[in-house]
Backbone as JSON, one array per atom type, in Angstrom:
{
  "sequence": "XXXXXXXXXXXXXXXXXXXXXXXXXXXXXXXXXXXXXXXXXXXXXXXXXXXXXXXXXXXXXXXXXXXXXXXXXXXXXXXXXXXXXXXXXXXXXXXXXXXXXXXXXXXXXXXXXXXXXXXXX",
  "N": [[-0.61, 2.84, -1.16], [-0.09, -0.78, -1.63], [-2.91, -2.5, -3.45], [-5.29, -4.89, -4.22], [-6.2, -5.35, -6.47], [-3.71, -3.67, -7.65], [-1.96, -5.88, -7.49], [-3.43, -7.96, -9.61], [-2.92, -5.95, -12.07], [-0.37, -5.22, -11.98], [0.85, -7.77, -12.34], [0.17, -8.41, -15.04], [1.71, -6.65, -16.11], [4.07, -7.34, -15.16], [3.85, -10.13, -16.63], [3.65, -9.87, -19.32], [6.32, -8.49, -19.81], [7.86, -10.97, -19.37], [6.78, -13.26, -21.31], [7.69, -11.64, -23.58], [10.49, -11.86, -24.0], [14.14, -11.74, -23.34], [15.26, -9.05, -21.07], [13.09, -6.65, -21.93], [11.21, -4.21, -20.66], [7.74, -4.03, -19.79], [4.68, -2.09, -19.73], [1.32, -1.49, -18.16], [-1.65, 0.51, -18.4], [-3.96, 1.91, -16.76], [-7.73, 2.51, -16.21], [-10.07, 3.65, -14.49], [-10.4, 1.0, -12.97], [-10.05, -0.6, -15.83], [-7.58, -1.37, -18.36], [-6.03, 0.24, -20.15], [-4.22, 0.58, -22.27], [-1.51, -1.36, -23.21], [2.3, -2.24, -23.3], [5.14, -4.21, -24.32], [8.12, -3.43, -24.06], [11.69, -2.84, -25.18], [12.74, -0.14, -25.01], [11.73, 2.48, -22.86], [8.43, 1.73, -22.43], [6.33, 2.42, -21.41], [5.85, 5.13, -22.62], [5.17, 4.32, -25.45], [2.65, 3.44, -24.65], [1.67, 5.54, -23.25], [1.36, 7.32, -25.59], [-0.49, 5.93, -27.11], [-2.89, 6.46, -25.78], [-3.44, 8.94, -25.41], [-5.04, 11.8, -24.37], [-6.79, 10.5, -22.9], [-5.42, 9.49, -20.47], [-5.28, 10.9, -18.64], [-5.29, 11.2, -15.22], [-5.42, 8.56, -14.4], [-3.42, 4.97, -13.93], [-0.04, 3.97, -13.81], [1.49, 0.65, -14.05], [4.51, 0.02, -14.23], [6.52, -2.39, -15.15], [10.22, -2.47, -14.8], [13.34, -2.12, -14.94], [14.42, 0.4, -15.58], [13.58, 3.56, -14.45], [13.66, 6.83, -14.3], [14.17, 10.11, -14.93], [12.8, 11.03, -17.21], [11.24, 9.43, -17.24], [9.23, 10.59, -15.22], [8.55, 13.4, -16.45], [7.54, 12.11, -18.92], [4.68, 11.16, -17.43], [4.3, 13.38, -15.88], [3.0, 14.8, -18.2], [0.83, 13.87, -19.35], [-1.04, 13.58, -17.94], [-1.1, 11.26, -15.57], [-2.23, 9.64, -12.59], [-1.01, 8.27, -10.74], [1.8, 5.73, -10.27], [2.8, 2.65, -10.27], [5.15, 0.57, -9.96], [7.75, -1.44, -9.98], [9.75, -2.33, -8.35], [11.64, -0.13, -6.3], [11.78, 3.05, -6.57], [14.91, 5.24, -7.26], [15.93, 8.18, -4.84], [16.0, 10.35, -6.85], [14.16, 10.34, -8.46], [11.43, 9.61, -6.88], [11.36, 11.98, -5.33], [11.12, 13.88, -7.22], [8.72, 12.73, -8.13], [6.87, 13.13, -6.19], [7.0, 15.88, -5.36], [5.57, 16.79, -8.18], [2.95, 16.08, -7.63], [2.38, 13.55, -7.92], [1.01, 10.09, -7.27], [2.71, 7.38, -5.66], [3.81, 3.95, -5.48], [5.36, 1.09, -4.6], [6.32, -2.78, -5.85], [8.51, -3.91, -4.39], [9.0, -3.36, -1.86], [6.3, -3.5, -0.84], [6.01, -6.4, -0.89], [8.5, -6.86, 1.21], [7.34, -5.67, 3.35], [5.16, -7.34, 3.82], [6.3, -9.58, 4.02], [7.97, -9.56, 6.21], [5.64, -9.44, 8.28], [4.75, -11.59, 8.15], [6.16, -13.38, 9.02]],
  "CA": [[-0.75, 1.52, -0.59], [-1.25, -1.96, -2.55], [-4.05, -2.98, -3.11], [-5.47, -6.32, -4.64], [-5.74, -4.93, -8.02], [-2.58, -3.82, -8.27], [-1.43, -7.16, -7.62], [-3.6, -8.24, -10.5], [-2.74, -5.2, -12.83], [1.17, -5.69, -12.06], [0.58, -9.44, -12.81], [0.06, -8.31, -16.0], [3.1, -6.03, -16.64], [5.04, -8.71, -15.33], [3.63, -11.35, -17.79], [4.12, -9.32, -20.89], [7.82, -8.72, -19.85], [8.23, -12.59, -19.12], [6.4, -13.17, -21.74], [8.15, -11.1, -24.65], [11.38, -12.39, -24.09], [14.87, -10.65, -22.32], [15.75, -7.21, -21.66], [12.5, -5.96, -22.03], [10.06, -3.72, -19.85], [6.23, -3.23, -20.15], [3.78, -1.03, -18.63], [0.08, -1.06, -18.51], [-1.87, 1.91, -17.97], [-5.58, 1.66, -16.16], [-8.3, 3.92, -15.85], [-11.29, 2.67, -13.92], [-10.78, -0.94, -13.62], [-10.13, -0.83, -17.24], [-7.22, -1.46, -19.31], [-6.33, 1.62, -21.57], [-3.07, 0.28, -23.39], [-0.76, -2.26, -23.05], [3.11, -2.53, -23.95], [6.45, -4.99, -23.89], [9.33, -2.52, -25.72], [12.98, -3.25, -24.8], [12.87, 0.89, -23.61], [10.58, 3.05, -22.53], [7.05, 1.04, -22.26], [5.69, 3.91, -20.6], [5.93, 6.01, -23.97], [3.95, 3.47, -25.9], [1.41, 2.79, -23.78], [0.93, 7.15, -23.4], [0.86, 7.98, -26.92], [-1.54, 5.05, -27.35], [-4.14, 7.18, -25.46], [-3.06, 10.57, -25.57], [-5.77, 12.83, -23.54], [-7.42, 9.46, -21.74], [-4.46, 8.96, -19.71], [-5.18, 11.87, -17.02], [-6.19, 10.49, -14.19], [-5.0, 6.99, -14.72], [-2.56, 4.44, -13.15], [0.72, 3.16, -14.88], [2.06, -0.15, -13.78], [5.6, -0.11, -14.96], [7.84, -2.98, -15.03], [11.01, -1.94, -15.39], [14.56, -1.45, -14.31], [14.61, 1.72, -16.09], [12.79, 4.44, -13.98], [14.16, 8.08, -14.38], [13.47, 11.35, -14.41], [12.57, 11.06, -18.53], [9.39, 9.24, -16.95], [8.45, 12.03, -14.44], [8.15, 14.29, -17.36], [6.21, 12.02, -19.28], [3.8, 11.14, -16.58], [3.51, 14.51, -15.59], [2.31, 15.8, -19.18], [-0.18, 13.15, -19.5], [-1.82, 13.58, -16.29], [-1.14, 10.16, -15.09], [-2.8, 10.16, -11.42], [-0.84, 7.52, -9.8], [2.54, 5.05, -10.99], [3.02, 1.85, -9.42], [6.57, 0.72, -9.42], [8.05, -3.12, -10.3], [10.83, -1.73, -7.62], [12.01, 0.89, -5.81], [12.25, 3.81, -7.43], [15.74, 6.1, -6.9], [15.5, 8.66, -4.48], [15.82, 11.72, -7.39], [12.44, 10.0, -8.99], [10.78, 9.68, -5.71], [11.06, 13.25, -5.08], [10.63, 14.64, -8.32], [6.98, 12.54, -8.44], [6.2, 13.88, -4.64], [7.2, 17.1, -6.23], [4.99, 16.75, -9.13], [1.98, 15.11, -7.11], [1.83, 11.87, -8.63], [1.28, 9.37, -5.78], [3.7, 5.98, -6.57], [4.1, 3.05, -4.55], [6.51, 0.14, -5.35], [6.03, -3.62, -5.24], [9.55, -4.5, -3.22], [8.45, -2.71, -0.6], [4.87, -4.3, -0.11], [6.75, -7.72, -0.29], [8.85, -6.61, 1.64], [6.72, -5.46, 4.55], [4.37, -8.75, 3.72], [6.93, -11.01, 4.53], [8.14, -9.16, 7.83], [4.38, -9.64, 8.5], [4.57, -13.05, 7.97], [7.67, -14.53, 10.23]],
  "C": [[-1.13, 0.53, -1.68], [-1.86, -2.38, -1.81], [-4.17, -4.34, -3.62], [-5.05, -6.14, -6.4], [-5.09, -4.3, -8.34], [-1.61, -4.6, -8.22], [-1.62, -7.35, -9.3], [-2.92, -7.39, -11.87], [-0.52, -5.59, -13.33], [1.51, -7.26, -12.46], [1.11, -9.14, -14.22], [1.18, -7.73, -16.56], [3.63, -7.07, -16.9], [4.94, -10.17, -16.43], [4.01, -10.79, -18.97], [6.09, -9.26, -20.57], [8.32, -9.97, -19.75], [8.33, -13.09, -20.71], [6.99, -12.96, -23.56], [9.46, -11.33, -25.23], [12.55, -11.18, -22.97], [14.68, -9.52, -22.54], [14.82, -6.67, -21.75], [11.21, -5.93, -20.67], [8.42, -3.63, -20.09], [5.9, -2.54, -18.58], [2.51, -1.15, -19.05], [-0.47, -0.12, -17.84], [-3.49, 1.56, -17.69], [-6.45, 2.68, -15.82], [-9.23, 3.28, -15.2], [-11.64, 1.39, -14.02], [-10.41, -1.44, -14.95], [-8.9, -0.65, -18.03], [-6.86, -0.56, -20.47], [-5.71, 1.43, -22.54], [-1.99, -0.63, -22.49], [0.65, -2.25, -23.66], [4.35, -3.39, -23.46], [7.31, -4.11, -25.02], [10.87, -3.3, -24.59], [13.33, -1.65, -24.03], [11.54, 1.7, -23.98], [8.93, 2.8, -22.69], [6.38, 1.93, -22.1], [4.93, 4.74, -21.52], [4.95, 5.39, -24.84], [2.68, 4.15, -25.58], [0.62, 4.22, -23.71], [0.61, 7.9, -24.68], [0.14, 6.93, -27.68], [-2.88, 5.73, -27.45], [-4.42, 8.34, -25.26], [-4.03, 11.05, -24.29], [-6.51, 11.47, -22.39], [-6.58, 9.07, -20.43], [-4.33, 9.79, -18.01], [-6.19, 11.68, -15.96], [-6.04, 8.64, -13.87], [-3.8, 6.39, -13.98], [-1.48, 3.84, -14.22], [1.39, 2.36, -13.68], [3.18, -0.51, -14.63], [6.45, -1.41, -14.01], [8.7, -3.28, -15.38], [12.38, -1.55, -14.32], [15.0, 0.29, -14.62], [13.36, 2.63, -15.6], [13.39, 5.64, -13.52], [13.72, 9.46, -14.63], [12.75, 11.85, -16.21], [10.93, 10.24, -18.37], [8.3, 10.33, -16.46], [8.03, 12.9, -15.46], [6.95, 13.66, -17.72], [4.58, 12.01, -18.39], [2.77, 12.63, -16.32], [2.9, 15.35, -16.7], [1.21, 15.19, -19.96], [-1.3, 13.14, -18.68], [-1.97, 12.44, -15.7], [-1.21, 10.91, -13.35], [-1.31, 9.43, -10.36], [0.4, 6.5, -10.91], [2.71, 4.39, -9.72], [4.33, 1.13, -10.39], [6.6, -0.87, -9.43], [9.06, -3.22, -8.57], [10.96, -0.45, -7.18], [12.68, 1.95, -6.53], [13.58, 5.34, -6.78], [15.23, 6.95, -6.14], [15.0, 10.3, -5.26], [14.46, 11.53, -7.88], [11.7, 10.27, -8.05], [10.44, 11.08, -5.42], [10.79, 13.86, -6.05], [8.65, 13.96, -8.49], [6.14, 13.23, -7.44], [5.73, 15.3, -5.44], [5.84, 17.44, -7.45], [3.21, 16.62, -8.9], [0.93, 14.09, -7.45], [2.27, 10.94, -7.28], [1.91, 8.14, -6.29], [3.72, 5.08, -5.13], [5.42, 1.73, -5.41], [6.23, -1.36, -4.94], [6.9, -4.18, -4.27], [9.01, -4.2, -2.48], [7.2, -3.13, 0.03], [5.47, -5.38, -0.15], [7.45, -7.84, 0.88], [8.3, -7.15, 3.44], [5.62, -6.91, 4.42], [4.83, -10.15, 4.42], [7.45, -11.0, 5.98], [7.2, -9.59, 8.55], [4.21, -10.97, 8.94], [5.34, -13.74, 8.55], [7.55, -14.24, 11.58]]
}
């Protein structure tokens, strides 16, 4: 489920990709309220941002925003011990099940807009 602060946190993706210019994704990665690493790459943000913090990362949240979300994430995620990935968009259904699979919990922001705005008319 979003929450508030992954409004704020995804804020932040989204500004660095604005931010950095076209074509490119970031991801920030959060551990308790806190900020662990930050990146804008053109691919894989994700990658950065995990070999930033190597062993700090298990247990942590990545806010990826990004058109590019594939099963080359699931790996990483899953060998970092990332707890939790929150999602710019809807992520394919082979990702989706490979993170279930994996039991990394993910949410996506379309989808809370989504249902926000249904909410709202």
């Amino acid at each position: 489920m979003i929450e508030l602060e992954d409004e704020v946190w995804m804020g932040r993706a989204l500004s660095l990709a604005r931010i950095a210019g076209d074509d490119l994704s970031a991801a920030v990665l959060v551990k308790g309220h806190r900020c662990l690493a930050e990146a804008a790459t053109r691919t894989r943000p994700e990658a950065v941002v995990l070999a930033r913090v190597k062993r700090e990362a298990a247990g942590a949240t990545l806010y990826l925003a990004s058109d590019v979300a594939d099963l080359g994430l699931l790996d990483a995620l899953r060998r970092a011990g990332v707890e939790r990935l929150v999602l710019s968009s809807r992520p394919e259904a082979k990702l989706a099940l490979g993170l279930r699979a994996a039991g990394i919990r993910f949410d996506a922001f379309d989808a809370f807009e989504e249902a926000a705005a249904a909410a709202s008319a």
